[in-house]
TORKOL-4160 file (C-alpha; in steps of 0.2 Angstrom, whole numbers, padded with zeros to 4 digits, m for minus):
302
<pt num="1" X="m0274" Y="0008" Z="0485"/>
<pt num="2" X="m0261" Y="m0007" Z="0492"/>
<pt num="3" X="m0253" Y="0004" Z="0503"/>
<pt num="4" X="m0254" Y="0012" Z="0521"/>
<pt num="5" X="m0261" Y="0032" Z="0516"/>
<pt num="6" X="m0277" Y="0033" Z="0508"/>
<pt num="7" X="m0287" Y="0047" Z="0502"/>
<pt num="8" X="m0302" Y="0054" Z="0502"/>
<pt num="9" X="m0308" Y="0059" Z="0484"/>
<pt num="10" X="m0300" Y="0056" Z="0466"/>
<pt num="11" X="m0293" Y="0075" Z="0465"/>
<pt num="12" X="m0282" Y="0070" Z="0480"/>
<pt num="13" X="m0272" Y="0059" Z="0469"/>
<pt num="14" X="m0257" Y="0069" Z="0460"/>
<pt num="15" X="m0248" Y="0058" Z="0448"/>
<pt num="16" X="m0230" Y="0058" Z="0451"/>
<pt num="17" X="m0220" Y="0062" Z="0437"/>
<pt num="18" X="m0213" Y="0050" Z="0424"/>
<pt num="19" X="m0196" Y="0049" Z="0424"/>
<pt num="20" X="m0190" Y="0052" Z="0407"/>
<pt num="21" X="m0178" Y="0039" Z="0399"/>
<pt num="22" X="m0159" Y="0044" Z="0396"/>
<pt num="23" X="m0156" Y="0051" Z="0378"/>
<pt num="24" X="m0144" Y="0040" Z="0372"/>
<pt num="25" X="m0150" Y="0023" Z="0369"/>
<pt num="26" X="m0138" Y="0010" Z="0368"/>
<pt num="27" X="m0137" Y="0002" Z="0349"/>
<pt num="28" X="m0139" Y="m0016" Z="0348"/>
<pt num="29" X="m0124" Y="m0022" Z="0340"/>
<pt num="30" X="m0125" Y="m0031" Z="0323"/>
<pt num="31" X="m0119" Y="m0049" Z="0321"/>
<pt num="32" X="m0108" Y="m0053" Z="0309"/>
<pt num="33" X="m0104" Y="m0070" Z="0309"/>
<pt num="34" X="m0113" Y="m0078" Z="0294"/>
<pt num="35" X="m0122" Y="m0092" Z="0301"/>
<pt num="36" X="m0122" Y="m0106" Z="0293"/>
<pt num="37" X="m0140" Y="m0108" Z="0286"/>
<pt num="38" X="m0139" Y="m0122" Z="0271"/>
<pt num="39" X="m0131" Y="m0122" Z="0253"/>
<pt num="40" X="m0147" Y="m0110" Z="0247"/>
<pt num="41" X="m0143" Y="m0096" Z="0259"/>
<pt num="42" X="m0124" Y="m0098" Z="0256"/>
<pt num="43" X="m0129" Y="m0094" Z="0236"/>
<pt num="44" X="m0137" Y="m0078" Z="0239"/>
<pt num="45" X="m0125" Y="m0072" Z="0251"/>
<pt num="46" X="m0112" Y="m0076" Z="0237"/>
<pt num="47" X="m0122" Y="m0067" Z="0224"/>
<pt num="48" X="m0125" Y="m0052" Z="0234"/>
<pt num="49" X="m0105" Y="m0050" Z="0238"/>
<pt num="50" X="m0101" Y="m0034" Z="0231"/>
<pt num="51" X="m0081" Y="m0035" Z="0227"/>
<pt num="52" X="m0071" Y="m0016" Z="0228"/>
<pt num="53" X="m0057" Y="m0018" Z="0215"/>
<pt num="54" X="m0041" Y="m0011" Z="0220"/>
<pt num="55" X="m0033" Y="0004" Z="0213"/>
<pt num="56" X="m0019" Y="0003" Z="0204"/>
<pt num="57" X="m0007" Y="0016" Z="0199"/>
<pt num="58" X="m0010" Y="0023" Z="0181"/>
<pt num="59" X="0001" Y="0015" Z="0168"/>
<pt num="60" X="0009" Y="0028" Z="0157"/>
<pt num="61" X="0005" Y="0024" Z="0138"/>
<pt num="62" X="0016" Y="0032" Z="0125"/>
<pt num="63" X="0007" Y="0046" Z="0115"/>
<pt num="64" X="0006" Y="0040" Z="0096"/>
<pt num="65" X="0000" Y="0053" Z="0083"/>
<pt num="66" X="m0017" Y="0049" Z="0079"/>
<pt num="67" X="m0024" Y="0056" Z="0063"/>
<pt num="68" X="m0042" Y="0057" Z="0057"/>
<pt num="69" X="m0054" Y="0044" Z="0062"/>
<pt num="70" X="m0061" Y="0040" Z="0046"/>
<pt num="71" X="m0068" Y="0023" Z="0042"/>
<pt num="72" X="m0057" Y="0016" Z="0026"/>
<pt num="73" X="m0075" Y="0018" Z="0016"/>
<pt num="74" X="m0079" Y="0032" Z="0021"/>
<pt num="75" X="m0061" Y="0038" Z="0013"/>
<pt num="76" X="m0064" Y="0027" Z="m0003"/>
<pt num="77" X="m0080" Y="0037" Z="m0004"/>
<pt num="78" X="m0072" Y="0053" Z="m0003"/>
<pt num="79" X="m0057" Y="0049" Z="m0016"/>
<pt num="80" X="m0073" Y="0043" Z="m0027"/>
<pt num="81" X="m0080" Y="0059" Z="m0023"/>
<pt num="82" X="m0065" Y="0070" Z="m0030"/>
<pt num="83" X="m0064" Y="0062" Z="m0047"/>
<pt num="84" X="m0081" Y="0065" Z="m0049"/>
<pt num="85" X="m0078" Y="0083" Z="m0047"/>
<pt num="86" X="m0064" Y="0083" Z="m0056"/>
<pt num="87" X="m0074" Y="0076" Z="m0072"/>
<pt num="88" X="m0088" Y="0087" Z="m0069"/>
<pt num="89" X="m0074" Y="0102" Z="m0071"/>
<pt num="90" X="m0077" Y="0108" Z="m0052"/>
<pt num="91" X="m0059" Y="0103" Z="m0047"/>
<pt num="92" X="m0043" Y="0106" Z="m0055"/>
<pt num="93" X="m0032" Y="0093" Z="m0058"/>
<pt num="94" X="m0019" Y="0099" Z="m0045"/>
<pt num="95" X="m0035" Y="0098" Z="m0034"/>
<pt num="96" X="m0038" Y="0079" Z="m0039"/>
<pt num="97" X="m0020" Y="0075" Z="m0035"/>
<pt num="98" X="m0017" Y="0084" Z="m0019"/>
<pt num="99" X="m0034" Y="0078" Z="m0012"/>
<pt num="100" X="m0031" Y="0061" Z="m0019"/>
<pt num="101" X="m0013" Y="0060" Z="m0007"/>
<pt num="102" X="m0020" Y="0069" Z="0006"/>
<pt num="103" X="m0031" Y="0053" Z="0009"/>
<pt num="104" X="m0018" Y="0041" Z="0008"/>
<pt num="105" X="m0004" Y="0051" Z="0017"/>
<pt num="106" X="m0016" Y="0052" Z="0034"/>
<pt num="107" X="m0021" Y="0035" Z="0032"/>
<pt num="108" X="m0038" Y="0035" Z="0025"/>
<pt num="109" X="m0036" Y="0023" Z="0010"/>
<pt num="110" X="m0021" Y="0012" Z="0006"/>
<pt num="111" X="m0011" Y="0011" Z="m0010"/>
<pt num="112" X="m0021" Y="m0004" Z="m0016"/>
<pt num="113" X="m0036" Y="0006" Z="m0014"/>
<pt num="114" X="m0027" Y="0022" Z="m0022"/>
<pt num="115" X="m0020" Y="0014" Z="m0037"/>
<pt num="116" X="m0038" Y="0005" Z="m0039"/>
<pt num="117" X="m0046" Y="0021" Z="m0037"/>
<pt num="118" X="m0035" Y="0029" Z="m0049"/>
<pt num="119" X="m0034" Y="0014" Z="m0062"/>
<pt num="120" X="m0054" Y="0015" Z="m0063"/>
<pt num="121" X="m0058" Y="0033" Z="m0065"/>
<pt num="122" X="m0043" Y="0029" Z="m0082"/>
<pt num="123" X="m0053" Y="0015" Z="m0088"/>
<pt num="124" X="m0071" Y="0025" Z="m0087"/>
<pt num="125" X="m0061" Y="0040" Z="m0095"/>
<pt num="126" X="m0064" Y="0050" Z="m0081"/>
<pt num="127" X="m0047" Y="0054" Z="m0081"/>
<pt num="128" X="m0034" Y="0055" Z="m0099"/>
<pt num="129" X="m0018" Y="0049" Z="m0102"/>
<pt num="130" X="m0009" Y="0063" Z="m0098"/>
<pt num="131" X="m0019" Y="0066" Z="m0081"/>
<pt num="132" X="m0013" Y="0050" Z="m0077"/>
<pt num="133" X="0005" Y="0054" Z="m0080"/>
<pt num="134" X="0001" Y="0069" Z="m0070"/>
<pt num="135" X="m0003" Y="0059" Z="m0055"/>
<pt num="136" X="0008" Y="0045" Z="m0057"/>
<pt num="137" X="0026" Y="0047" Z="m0062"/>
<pt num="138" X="0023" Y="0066" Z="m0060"/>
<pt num="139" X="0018" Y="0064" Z="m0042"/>
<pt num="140" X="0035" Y="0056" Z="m0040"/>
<pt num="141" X="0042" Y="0068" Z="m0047"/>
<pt num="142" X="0035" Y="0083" Z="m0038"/>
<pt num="143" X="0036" Y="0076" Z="m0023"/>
<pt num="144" X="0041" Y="0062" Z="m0009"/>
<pt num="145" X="0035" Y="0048" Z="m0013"/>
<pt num="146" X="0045" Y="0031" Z="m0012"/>
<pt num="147" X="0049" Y="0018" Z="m0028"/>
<pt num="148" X="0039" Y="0006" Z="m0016"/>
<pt num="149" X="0023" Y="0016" Z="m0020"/>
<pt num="150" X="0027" Y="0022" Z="m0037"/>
<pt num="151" X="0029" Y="0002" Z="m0042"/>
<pt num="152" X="0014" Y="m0001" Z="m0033"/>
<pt num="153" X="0004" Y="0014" Z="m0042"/>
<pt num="154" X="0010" Y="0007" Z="m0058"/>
<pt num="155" X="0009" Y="m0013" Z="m0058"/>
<pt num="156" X="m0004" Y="m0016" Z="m0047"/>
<pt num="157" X="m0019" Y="m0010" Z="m0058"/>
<pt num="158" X="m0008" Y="m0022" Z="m0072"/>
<pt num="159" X="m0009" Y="m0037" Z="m0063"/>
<pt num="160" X="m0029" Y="m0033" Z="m0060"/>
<pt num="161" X="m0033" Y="m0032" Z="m0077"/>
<pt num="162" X="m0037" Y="m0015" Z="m0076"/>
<pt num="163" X="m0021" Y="m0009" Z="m0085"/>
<pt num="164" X="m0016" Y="m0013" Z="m0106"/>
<pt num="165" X="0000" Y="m0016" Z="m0108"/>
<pt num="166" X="m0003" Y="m0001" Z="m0119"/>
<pt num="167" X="m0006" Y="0009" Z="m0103"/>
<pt num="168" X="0008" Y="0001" Z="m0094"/>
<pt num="169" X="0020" Y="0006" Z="m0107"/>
<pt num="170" X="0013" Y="0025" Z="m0107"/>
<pt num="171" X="0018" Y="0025" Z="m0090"/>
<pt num="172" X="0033" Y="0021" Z="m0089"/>
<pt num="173" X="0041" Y="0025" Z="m0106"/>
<pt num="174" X="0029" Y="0042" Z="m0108"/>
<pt num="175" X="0035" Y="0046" Z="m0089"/>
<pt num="176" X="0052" Y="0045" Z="m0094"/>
<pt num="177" X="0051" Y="0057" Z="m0109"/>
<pt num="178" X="0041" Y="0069" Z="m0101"/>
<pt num="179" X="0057" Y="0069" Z="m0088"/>
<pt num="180" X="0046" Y="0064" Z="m0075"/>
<pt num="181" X="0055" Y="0047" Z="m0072"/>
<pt num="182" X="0074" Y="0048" Z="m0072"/>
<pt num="183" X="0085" Y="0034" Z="m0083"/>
<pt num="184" X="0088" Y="0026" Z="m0069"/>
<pt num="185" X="0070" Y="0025" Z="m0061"/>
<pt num="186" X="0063" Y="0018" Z="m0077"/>
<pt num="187" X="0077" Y="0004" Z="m0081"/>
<pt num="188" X="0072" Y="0000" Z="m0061"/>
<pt num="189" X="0054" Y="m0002" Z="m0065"/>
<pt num="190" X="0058" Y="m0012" Z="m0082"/>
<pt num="191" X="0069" Y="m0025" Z="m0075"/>
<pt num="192" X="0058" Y="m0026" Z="m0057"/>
<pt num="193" X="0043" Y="m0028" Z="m0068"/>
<pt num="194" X="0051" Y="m0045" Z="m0074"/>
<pt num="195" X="0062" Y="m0051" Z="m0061"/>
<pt num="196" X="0047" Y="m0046" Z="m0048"/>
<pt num="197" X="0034" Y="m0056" Z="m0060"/>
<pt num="198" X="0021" Y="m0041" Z="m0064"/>
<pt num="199" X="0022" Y="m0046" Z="m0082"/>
<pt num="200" X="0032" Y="m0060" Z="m0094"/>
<pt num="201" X="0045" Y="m0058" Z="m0106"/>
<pt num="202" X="0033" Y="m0052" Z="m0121"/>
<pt num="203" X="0026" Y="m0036" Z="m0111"/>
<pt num="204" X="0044" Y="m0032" Z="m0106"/>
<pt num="205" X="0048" Y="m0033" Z="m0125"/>
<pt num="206" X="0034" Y="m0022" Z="m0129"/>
<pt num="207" X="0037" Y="m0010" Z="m0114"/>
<pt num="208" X="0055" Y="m0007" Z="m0123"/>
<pt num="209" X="0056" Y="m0014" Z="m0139"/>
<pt num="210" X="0041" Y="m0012" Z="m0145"/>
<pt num="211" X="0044" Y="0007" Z="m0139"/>
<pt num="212" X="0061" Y="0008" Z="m0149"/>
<pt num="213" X="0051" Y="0004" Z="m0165"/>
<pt num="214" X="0040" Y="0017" Z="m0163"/>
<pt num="215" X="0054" Y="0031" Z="m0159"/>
<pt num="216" X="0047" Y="0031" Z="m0142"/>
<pt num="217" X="0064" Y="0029" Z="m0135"/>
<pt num="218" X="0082" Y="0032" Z="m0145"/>
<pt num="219" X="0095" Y="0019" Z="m0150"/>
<pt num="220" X="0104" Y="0025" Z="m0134"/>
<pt num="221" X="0091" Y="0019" Z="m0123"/>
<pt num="222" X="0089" Y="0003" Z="m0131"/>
<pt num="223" X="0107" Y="0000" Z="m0126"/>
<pt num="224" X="0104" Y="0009" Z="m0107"/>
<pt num="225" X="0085" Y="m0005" Z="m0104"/>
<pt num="226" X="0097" Y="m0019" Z="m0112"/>
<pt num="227" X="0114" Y="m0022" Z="m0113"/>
<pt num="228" X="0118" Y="m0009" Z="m0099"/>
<pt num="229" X="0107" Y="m0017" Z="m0088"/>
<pt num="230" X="0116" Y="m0033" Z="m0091"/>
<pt num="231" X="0133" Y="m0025" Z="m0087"/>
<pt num="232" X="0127" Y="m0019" Z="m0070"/>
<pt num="233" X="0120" Y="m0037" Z="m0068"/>
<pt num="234" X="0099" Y="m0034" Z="m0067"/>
<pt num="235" X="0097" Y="m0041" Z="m0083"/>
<pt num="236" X="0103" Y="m0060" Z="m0088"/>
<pt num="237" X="0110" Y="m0064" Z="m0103"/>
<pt num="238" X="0095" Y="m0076" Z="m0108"/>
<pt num="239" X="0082" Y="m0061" Z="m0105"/>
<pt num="240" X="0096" Y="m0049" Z="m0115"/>
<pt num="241" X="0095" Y="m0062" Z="m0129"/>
<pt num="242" X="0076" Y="m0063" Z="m0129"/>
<pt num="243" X="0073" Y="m0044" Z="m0131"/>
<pt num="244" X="0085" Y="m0040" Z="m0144"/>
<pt num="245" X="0085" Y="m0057" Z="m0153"/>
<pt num="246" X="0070" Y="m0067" Z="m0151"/>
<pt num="247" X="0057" Y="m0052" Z="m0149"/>
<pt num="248" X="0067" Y="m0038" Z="m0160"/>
<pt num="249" X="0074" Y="m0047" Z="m0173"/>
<pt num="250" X="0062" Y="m0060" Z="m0176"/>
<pt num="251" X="0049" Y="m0048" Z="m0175"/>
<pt num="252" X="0055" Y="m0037" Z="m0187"/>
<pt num="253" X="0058" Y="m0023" Z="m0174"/>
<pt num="254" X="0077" Y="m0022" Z="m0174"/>
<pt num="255" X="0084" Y="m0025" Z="m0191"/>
<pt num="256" X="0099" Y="m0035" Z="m0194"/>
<pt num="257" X="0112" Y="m0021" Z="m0197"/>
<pt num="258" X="0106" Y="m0012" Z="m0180"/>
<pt num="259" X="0106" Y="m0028" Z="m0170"/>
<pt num="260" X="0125" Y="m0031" Z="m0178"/>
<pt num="261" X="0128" Y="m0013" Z="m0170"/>
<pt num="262" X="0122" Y="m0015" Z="m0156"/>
<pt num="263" X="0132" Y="m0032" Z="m0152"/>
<pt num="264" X="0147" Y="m0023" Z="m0159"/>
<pt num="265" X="0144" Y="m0007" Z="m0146"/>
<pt num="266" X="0140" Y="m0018" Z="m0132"/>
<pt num="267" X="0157" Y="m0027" Z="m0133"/>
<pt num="268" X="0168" Y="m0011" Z="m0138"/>
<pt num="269" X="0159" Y="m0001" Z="m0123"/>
<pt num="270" X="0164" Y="m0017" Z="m0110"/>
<pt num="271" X="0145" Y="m0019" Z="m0106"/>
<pt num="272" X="0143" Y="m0036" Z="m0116"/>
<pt num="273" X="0158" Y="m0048" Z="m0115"/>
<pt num="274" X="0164" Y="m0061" Z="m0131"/>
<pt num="275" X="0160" Y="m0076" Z="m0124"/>
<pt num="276" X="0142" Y="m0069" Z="m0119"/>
<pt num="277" X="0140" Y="m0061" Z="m0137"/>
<pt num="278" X="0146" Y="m0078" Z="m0143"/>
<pt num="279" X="0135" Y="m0085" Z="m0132"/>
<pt num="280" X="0119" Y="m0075" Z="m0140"/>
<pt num="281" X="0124" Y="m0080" Z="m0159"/>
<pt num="282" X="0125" Y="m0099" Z="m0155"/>
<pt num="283" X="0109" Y="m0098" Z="m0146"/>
<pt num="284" X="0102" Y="m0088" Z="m0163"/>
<pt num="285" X="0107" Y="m0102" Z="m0173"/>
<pt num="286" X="0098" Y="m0116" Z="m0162"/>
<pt num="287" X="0082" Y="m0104" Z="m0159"/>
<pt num="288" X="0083" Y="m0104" Z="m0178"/>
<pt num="289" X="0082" Y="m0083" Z="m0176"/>
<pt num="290" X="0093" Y="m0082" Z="m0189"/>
<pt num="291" X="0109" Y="m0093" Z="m0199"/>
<pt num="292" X="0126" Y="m0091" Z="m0203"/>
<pt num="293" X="0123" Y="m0083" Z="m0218"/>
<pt num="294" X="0112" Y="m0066" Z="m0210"/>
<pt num="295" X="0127" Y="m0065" Z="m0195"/>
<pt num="296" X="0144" Y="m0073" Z="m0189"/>
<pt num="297" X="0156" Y="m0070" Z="m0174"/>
<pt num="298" X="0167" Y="m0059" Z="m0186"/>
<pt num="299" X="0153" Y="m0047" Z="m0191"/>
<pt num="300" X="0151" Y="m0042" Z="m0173"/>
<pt num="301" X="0169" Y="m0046" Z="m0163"/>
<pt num="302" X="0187" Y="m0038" Z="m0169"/>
């Protein structure tokens, strides 16, 4: 309508054809300066920043055996478990034992809670005397297991209360007659149980003189718990002159004619010397264990 050519009517007019926009489209490009917009946009920015941590190298760790994953109550429960069994006759007591060490050997209870474990089902007569010599000094017996554990198994329950010295006793002088504990293994236990402070003088003077009296142990192994033990130095004279003087003579457990034989041994065998012996006599007259009259140097020294 502006220009120079008209026409006539409106079919006359033929649009001309849009030209069509190129396909690519230039993308705007995206600032990314942060623009500094006050201390309120500056904290969300900061919250928003995601961090990518770096990779590191795997660090090799050293492979260690792992055993069962059991929580230490869990394996309490189930040593609790296996005495019940056994009382109730549905186990044997190989099956007791085995089960019982099985625990402890992969790490599911500890000694303390063995010897407890052990010491208990003795004291509700869930288990006898001679099943606990079967699980005790017999275990150590059949198989590897060190003094450590064997002191442990033995003492601990003691020292809880839990053990008699009666019990004590049957343990060690019982487990030595029944050949599960060697003459060396039970002199160990008998002078560790004093020297280590698991019991006093009095309970070691039960454990083995007591045990002389009743013919638990012979007149030979009075000499190797006493007097032999002196000579290798475990036992002092003081102790020495306690159990054969104080608790066996005075107690009416060694008589006078088998203490004077065993003074006399212990010198002609070299264990006790004449001053020591000496010694033990001198200290009888002051303790008032005996006079001059009951024993002299002469009756026991060439």
């Amino acid at each position: 309508m502006f220009g120079c050519n008209t026409v006539d009517t409106v079919e006359d007019i033929v649009p001309e054809p849009i030209a069509e926009e190129p396909a690519s489209v230039e993308q705007p490009v995206m600032d990314t300066s942060i623009e500094d917009t006050g201390p309120e946009t500056a904290e969300i920015i900061e919250e928003t920043k995601i961090e990518i941590p770096i990779q590191e190298p795997p660090v090799k760790i050293p492979q260690k055996k792992i055993t069962f994953d059991i929580a230490s109550d869990e394996g309490i429960d189930q040593a609790e478990t296996l005495v019940v069994q056994y009382a109730m006759k549905n186990l044997s007591l190989s099956g007791l034992d085995d089960g019982l060490w099985n625990l402890y050997d992969f790490g599911h209870i500890s000694i303390m809670s063995l010897s407890d474990i052990i010491a208990q089902a003795y004291a509700e007569k869930l288990v006898s005397d001679a099943d606990i010599l079967y699980l005790i000094p017999g275990r150590y017996s059949r198989y590897d297991m060190s003094y450590s554990e064997l002191k442990q198994l033995i003492y601990l329950p003691y020292v809880n209360g839990t053990y008699t010295k009666t019990t004590l006793r049957h343990l060690i002088i019982d487990g030595y007659k029944e050949a599960d504990l060697t003459k060396v293994i039970t002199r160990k236990l008998v002078i560790d149980g004093s020297s280590d402070k698991y019991y006093d003088p009095d309970t070691m003077g039960y454990v083995v003189v007591d045990a002389y009296d009743k013919g638990m142990i012979s007149r030979d192994d009075l000499h190797w718990f006493t007097t032999s033990a002196f000579k290798t130095g475990s036992l002092t004279k003081e102790v020495m002159h306690f159990l054969l003087i104080q608790y066996g003579y005075r107690n009416g457990l060694i008589k006078m004619p088998e203490l004077k034989e065993i003074l006399t041994r212990a010198n002609a065998d070299g264990e006790v010397g004449r001053e020591q012996i000496k010694w033990m006599i001198t200290a009888g007259y002051a303790e008032r264990d005996f006079n001059e009259t009951e024993i002299t140097y002469k009756d026991v020294l060439p």
